[in-house]
Z-matrix of the N, CA and C atoms (Angstrom, degrees):
N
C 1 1.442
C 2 1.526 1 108.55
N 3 1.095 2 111.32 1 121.51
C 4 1.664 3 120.28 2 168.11
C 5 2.096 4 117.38 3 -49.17
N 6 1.139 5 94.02 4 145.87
C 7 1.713 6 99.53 5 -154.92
C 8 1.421 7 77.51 6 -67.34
N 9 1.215 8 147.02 7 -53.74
C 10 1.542 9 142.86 8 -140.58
C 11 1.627 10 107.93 9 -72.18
N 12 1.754 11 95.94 10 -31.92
C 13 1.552 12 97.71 11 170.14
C 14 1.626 13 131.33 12 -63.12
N 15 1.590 14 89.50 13 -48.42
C 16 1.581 15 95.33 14 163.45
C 17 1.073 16 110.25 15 -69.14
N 18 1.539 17 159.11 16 -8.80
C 19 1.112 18 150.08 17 167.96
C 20 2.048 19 103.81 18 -74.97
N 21 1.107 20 99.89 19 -13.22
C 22 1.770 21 83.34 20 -169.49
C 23 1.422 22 86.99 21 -111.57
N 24 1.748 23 120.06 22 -16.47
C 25 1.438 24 96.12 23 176.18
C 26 2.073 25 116.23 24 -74.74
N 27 1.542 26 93.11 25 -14.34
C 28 1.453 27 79.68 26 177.58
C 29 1.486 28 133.84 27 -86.35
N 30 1.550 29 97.40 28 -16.94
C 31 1.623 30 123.73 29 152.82
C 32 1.499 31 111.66 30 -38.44
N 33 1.210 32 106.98 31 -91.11
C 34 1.828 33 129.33 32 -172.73
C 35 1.762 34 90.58 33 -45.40
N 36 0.897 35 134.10 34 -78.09
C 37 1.498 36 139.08 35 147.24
C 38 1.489 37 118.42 36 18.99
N 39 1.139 38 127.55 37 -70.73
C 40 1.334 39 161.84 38 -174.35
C 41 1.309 40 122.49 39 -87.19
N 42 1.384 41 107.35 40 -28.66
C 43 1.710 42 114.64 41 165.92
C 44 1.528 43 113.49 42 -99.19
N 45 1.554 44 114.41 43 -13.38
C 46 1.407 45 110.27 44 152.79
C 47 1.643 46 120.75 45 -69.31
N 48 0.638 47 101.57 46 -62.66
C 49 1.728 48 113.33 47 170.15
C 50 1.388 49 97.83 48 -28.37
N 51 1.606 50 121.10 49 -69.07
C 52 1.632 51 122.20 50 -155.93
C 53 1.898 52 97.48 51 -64.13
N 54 1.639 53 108.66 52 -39.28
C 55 1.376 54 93.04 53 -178.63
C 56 1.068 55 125.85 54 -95.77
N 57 1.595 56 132.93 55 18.82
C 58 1.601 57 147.43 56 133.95
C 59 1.531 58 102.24 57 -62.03
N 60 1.375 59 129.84 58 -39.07
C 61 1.474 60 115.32 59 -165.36
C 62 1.661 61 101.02 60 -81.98
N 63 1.857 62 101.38 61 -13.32
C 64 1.793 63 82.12 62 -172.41
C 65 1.514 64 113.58 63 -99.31
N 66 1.419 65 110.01 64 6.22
C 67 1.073 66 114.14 65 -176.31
C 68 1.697 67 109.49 66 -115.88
N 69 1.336 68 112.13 67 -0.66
C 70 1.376 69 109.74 68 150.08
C 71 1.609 70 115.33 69 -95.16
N 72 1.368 71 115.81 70 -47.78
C 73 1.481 72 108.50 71 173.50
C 74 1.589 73 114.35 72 -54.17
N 75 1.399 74 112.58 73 -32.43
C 76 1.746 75 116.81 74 -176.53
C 77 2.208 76 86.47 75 63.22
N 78 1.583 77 118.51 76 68.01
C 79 1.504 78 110.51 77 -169.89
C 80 1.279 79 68.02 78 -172.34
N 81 1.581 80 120.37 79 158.96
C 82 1.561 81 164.39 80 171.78
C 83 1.494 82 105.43 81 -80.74
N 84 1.778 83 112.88 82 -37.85
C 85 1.725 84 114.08 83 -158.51
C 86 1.627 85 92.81 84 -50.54
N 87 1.405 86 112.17 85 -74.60
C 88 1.459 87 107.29 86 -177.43
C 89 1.788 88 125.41 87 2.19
N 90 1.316 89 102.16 88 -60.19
C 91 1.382 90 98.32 89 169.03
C 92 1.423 91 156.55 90 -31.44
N 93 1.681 92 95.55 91 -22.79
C 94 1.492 93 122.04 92 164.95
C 95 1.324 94 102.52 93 -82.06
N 96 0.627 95 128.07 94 17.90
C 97 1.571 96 123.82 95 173.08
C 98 1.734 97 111.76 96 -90.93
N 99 1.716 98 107.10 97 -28.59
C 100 1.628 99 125.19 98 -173.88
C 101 2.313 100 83.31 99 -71.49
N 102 1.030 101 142.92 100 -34.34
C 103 1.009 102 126.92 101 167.77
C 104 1.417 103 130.28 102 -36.54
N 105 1.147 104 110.22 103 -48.39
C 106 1.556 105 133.00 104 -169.47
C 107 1.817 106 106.33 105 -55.03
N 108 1.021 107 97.09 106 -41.07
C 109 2.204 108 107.87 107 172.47
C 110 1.793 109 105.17 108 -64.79
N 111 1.309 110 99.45 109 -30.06
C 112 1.783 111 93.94 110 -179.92
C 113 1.422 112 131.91 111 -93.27
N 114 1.434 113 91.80 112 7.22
C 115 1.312 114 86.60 113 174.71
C 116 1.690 115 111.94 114 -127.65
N 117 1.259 116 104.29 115 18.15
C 118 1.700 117 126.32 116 146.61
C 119 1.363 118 111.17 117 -78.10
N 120 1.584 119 123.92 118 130.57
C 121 1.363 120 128.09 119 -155.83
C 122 1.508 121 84.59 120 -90.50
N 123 1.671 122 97.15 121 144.29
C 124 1.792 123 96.45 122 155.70
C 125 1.848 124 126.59 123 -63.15
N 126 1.282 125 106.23 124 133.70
C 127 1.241 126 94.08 125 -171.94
C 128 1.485 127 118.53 126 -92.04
N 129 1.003 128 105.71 127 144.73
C 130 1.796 129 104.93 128 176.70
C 131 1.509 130 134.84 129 -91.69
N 132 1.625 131 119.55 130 104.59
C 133 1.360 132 105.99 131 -166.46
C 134 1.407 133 130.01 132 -70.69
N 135 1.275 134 120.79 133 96.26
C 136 1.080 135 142.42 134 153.18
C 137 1.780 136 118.30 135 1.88
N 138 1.251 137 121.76 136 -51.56
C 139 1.188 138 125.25 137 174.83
C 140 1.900 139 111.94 138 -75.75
N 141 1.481 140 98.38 139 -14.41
C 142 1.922 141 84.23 140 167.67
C 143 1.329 142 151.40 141 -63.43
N 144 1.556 143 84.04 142 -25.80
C 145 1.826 144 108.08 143 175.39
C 146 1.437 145 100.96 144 -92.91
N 147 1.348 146 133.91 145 0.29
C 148 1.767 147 110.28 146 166.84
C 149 1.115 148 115.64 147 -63.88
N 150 1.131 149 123.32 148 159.64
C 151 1.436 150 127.98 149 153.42
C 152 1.357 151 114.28 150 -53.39
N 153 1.476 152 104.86 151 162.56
C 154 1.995 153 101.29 152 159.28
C 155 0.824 154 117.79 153 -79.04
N 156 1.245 155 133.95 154 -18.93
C 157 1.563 156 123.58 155 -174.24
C 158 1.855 157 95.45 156 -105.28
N 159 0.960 158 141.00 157 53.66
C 160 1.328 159 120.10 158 160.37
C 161 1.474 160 131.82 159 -91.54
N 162 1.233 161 125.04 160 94.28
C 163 1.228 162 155.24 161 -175.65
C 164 1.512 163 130.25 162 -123.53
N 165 1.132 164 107.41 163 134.66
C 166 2.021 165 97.71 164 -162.70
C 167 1.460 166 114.33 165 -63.14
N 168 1.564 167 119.71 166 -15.31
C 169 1.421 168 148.79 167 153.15
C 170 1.311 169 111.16 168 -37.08
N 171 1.455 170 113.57 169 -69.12
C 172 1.817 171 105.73 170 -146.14
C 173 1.067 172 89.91 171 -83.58
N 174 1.492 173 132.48 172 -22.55
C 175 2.010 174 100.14 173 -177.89
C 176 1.670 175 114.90 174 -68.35
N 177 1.713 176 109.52 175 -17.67
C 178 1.561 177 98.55 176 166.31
C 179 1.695 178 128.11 177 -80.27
N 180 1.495 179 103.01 178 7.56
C 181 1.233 180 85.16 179 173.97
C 182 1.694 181 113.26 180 -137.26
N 183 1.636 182 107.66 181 42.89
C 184 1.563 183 141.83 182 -166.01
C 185 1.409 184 105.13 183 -101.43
């Protein structure tokens, strides 16, 4: 799974939760709960900066 995905699954995730807690509390506090996703770093996918050709191959024949 791509890091960006798990990053929006913990979003979407987390704003269900806050709007189950506000609709059982019938209260706003819940809302601090949308904090908790921001202070998980965005992650960076690792596979963007390869090259296309990276293979233990093509640097022998470069």
């Amino acid at each position: 799974m791509k890091s960006t995905t798990t990053y929006a699954v913990i979003w979407i995730s987390t704003a269900l939760a806050a709007s189950v807690g506000i609709i059982v509390t019938k209260s706003a506090l819940p809302l601090w709960a949308l904090f908790i996703p921001m202070i998980i770093p965005f992650p960076k996918d690792k596979n963007k900066y390869k090259p296309a050709h990276s293979s233990k191959h093509y640097d022998e024949f470069t």
